[in-house]
N, C-alpha and C positions, 0 to 999 in steps of 0.2 A: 572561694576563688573569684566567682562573679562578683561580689559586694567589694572585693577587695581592687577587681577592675576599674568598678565604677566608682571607689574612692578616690583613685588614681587619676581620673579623667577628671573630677573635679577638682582636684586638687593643681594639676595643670592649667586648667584654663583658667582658674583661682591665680595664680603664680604669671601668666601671659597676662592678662590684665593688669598686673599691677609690677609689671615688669623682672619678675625674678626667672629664676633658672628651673628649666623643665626636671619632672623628677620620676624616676625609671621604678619598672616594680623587679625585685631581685629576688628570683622563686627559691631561692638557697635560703631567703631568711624567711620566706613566707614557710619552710618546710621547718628550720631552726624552731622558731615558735609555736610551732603545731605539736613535736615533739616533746618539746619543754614544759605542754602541758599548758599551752595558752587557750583562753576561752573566756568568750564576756567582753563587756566593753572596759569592766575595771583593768584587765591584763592588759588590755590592749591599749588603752591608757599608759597605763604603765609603761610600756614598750615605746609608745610615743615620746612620751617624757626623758625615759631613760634615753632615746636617741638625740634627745636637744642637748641633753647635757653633756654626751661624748661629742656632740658634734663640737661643743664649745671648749669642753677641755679634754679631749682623746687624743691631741696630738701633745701635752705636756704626760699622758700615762702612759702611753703605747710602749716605753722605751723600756718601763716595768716590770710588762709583759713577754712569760718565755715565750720564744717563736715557736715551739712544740708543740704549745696548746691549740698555737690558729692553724696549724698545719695537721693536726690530730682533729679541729674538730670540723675542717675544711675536707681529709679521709673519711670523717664519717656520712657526712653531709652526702660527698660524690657517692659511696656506698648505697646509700639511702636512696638514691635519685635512680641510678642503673640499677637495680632490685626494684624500685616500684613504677618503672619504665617497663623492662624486657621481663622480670618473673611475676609480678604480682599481675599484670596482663595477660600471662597464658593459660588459654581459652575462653577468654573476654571476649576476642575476635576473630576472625575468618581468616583462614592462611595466607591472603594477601594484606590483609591491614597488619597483622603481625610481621608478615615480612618486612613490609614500609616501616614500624617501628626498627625492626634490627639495621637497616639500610641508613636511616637518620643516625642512629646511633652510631654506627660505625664512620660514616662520615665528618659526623662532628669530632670522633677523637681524633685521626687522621688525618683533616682537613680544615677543622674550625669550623663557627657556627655560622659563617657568609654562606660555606659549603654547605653545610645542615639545612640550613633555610630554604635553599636552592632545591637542594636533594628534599627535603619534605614536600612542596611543592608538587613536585612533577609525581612523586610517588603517590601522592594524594590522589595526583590526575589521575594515574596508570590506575589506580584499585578501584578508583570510581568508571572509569571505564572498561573494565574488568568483569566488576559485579551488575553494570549497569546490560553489559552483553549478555551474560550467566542467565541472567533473570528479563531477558528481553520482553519475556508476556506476562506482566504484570498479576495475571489472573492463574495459579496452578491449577487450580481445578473448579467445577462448579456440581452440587450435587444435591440430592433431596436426602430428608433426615429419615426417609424410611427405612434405614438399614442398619439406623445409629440409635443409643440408646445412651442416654445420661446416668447419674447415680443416683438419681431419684426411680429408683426400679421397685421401691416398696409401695406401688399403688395400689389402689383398690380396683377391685375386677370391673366396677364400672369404667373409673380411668384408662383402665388398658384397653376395654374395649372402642373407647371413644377416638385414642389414641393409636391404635389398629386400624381403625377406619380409612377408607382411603376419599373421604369426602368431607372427614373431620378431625383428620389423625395426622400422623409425623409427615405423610405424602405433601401436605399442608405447609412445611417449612421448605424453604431452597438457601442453602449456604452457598457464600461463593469464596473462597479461600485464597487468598493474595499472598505473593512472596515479592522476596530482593527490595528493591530499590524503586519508589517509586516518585518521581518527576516530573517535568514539564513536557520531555519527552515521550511517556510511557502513559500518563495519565488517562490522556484523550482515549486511547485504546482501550484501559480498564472500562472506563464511562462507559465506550461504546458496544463493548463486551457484555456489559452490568445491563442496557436498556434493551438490547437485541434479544438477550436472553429470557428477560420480563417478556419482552412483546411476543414471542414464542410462546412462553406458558398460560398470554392471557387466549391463546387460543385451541387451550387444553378446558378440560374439565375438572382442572387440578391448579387453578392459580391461586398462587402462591400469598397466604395471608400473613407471612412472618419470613422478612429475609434476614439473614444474617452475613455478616462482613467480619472476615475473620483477618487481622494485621497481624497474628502471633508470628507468621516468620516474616514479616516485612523489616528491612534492616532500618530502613532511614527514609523520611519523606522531605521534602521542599514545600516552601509556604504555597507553592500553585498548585500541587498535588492534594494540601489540607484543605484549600478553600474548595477544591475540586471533590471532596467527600463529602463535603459541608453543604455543598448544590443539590449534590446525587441525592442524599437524604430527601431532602422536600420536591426531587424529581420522581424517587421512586413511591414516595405517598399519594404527592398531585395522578400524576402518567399513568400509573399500574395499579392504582387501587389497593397497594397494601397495607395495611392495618397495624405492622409492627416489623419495627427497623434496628434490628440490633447490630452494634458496633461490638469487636472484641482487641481487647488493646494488644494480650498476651500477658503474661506473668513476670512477677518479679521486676521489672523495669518500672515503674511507676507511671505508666500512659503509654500515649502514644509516638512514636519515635521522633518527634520532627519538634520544634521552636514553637509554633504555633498554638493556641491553646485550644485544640482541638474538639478533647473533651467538653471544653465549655461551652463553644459554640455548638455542638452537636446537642445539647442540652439544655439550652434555653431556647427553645419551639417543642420539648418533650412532651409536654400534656400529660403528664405523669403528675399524680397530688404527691406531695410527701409524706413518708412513713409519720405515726401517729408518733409522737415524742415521748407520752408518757406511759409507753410498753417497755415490759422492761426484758433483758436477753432469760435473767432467771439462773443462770449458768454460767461459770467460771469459765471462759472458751479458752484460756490459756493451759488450763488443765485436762487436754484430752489427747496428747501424744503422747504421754509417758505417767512415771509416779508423780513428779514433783516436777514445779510449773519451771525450776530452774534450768531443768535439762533441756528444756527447750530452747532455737535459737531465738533472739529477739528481733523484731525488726529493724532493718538497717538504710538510711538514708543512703541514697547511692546518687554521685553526680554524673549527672547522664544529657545529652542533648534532647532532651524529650520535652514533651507539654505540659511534665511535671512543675518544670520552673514558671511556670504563667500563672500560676492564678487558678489553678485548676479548681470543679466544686470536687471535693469528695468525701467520702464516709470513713470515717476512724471503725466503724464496726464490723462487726462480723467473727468470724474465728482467728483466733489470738490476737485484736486487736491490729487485723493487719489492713493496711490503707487498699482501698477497691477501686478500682477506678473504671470508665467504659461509658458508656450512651447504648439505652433505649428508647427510641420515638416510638410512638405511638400516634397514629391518626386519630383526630378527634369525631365523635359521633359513629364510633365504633362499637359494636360486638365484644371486640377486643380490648377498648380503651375500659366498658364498664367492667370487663376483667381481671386489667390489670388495677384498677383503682381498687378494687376488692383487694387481692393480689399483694397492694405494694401495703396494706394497713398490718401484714404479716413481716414484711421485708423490710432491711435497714438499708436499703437504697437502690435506685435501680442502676450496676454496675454488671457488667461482665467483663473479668481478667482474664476469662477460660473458655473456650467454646462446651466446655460439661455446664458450667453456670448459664450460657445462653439458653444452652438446650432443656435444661430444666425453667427455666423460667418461660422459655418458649413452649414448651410440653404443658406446664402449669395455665398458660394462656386459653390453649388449644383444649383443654378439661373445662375451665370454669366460660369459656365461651357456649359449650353444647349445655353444662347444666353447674349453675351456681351457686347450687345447694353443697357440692360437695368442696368440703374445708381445703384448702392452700393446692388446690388444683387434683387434689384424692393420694395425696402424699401425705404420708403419717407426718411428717416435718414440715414439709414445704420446701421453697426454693434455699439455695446454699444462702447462710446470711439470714435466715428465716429470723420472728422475733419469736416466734413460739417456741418457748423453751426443750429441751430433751427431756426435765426431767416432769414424770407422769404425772399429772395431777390426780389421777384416781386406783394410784397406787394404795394408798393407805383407808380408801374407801370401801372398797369392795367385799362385800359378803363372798362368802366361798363360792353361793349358787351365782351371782353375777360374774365371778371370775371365771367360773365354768364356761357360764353362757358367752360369755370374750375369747377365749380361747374357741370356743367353737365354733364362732361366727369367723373368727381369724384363719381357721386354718381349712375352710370351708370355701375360704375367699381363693387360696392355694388350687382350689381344684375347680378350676371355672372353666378345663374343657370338657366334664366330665356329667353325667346326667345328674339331676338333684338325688336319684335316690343314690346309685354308688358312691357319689361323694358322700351322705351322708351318714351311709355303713362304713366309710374309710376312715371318717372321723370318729366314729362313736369306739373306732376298735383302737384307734392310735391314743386315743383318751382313755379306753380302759388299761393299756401299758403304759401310760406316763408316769414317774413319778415326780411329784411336785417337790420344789427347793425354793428357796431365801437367798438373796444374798443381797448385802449391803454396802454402800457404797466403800469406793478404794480396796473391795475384796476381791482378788483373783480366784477368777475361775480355773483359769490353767496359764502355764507358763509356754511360749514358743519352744518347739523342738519336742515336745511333752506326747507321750505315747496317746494317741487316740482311743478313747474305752466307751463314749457316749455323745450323741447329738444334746442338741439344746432347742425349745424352743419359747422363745421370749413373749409371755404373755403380757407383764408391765415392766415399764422401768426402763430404762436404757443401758446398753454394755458397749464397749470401748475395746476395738481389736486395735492391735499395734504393730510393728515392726521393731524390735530392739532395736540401740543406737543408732534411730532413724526420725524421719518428724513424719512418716507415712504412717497413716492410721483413716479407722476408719468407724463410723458410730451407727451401732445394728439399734437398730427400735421394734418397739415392741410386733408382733407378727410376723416374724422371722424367725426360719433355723439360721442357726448355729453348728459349727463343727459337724456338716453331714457330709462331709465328702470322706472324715478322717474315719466316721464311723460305716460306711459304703463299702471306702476304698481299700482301709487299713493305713493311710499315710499316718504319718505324725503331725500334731499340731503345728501350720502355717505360720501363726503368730501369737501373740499373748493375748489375754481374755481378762476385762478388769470390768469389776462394775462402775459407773459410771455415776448413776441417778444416788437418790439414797436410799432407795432399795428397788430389786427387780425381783421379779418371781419367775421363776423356769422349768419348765413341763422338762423333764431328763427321760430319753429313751438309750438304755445300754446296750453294749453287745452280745450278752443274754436275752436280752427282750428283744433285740431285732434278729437275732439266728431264732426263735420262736415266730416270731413274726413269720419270715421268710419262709419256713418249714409248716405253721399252721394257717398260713391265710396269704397266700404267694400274691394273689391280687392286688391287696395292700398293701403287700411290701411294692409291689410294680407303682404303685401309686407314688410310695415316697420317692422310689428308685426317678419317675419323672418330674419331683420334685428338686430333685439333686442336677436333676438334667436343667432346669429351666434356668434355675441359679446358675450353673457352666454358662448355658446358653449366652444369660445375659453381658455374664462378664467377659465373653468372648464378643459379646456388638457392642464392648464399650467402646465410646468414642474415641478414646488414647488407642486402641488396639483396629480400629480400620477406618479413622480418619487419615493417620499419615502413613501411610501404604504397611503397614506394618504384618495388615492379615489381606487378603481378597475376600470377598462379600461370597459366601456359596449357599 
């Protein structure tokens, strides 16, 4: 529609110059064409063409023609137009922008479109002033990452402890979370909210080395509001000392909400090197919601007022090939910068759509800043987007005594509140009930709904939990249980279970061996039983569950 605007506009001024007659765009035939199956410049060639020639001889055919046909496909056209107006719209938008659409609509049938124009208009005003009241403080909330926790939760006991720290840990991050609309009007306020806030924590013993900016519920920005992000950026590295500026655009919309190209400009002063070009993902990422890569949906262009239309930089990579988009700045001659340059030679680019992706990548910072010996921030993966593959490389290496010794150092990392000797009587007894298994890639473990009979824990290899007829899924690595809540609690299996890699190995404790457990060595089972508990734990501070009010923090 944009390209077809601005053919339009040339093609008038084309036509003023040289004296002919202005020429209108007629969204009936822009929508006739699209249906028809047009696409490319040959059709549209075509279409060109074939209009010179009705225009030269259309009025000796017309007479040819039944009037049924232009009236049948002039019923289909209106059909087509009010269907992707008022249904394919709903819940696109807020109960007042959808309102204004049915108001336009109704006026225009009953009124004509002088009346429509009019009535869009004022309705535009009314919702923009509406939403612009709703959302008068710019700012919902502001808060520290010490209560939140990303889905990078499989760290190593160093990690967590560093990250626990309240001198080198999550306390370390400050989010500030933005809604509605924001303006000319409103901006100033956000800014002064954003600086007042900084100058307050620099006079903590807790300033803040990573802020994050989260726009996921912001509806709409104005070009004084972008260039106003775009300042605050290099205000809050100069002013407050902070070491790393993450922007979050929010999901699924392709950037960020406003004309301007946001993205870009937040992006070129990053100080970020580029990921290494010739790593390679290793990994099929299209195949890890389901059996087959077709079930999945595919990515979809969507026309939107966003930063998407500029020019934006962005990365094709990641899981299922889907477009990333976001800014992270980074100060230079930083702690932090020689981090994240570590950091990004794992990652295909520095994006966050998600405030989970900030937080891991900001968690990942906060790790390889205290000690930079430990790999992609002490995440078995690394940040979302990682290039280090899922599948194990020393899968197919390993002697029996070296798998042992992995497994025990793994599940030894499990009990890091506990003193080195009782951990290491918990482990030597959980290892002598394991029994060991194989399994190969695309083989199910268990099906969703499937009776619970044994935990899992994944020594190599990667497995793939899922959601039937969903694209929610989720990828366990190695050093993790499996299925311990179903063997605990007695539930049924959550979801399906598939291998992943092209082979995993997995220690199996059944419900025979854990009712022995529990009856011969009750301690250890207490052990697992706070193992089950930590996993809860976590997935109850995940960020989707008490960022947007959903849980209270207790």
């Amino acid at each position: 529609m944009n390209a077809e605007l601005i053919s339009h506009g040339y093609s008038n001024f084309a036509s003023g110059i040289f004296g002919g007659l202005q020429n209108y765009m007629c969204y009936s035939n822009s929508v006739l064409y699209a249906k028809s199956g047009g696409e490319g410049r040959i059709s549209s060639l075509g279409a060109t063409f074939a209009s010179v020639f009705l225009f030269v001889v259309g009025p000796a055919i017309t007479s040819y023609l039944p009037r049924c046909m232009a009236g049948t496909l002039l019923l289909h056209i209106g059909i087509d137009l009010v269907l992707e107006g008022v249904y394919d719209s709903l819940g696109d938008y807020d109960n007042w922008e959808y309102a204004a659409i049915w108001v336009i609509a109704l006026v225009m049938t009953f009124w004509g479109m002088t009346a429509a124009l009019l009535a869009g208009v004022i309705a535009a005003m009314s919702t923009y002033a509406v939403q612009s009241m709703t959302f008068q403080n710019p700012i919902r909330q502001v808060m520290k990452a010490t209560t939140l926790r990303s889905s990078a939760w499989n760290r190593c006991a160093t990690s967590r402890r560093i990250l626990r720290d309240h001198h080198t840990g999550r306390s370390r991050i400050l989010i500030f979370q933005l809604n509605g609309h924001l303006f000319f009007g409103n901006v100033a306020q956000m800014t002064d909210t954003i600086k007042e806030t900084l100058t307050e924590q620099k006079k903590t013993d807790e300033i803040p080395l990573i802020v994050i900016i989260d726009f996921t519920l912001v509806v709409g920005m104005d070009s004084s509001a972008a260039h106003a992000v775009h300042k605050l950026k290099k205000i809050i590295h100069r002013l407050f000392l902070v070491e790393v500026c993450i922007f979050v655009t929010g999901t699924d919309r392709g950037g960020f909400p406003c004309e301007y190209a946001l993205t870009q400009a937040l992006n070129m002063e990053s100080g970020i090197a580029p990921p290494a070009p010739e790593l390679d993902d290793g990994v099929d990422w299209n195949d890890i919601g389901g059996h087959q890569q077709h079930d999945q949906p595919q990515p979809q262009n969507h026309h939107s007022n966003s930063d998407a239309n500029a020019n934006d930089d962005v990365s094709t990579s990641g899981f299922g090939g889907r477009v990333r988009r976001g800014s992270i700045s980074v100060a230079p001659d930083t702690a932090s910068m020689l981090a994240t340059r570590k950091l990004m030679r794992h990652c295909t680019g520095c994006v966050c759509e998600s405030l989970d992706e900030a937080l891991i990548f900001a968690e990942d910072v906060l790790v390889l800043r205290v000690d930079d010996n430990i790999e992609n921030g002490g995440s078995v993966y690394g940040p979302k987007g990682s290039r280090q593959p899922p599948e194990d490389p020393i899968s197919f290496s390993l002697s029996p005594d070296d798998e042992l010794d992995l497994a025990r150092w793994a599940l030894s990392d499990l009990f890091v509140n506990i003193d080195k000797h009782h951990a290491s009587v918990a482990v030597e007894t959980m290892l002598s009930i394991f029994e060991r298994k194989e399994y190969r890639k695309d083989e199910m473990l268990w099906e969703e709904d499937d009776s619970s009979s044994n935990a899992l824990f994944l020594v190599t290899g990667t497995l793939l939990a899922y959601l039937k007829g969903t694209t929610t899924s989720e990828i366990v690595y190695r050093g993790n249980f499996v299925g311990e809540l179903g063997l605990v609690n007695g539930t049924n299996r959550l979801a399906s279970l598939r291998c992943l890699s092209e082979k995993a190995v997995v220690y199996v404790i059944d419900k025979a061996a854990w009712e022995r457990l529990k009856r011969d060595n009750v301690k250890v089972a207490a052990m697992f039983n706070d193992i089950v508990i930590l996993y809860m734990a976590h997935r109850v501070q995940h960020v989707s569950n008490r960022y947007f009010g959903a849980m209270m923090p207790i």
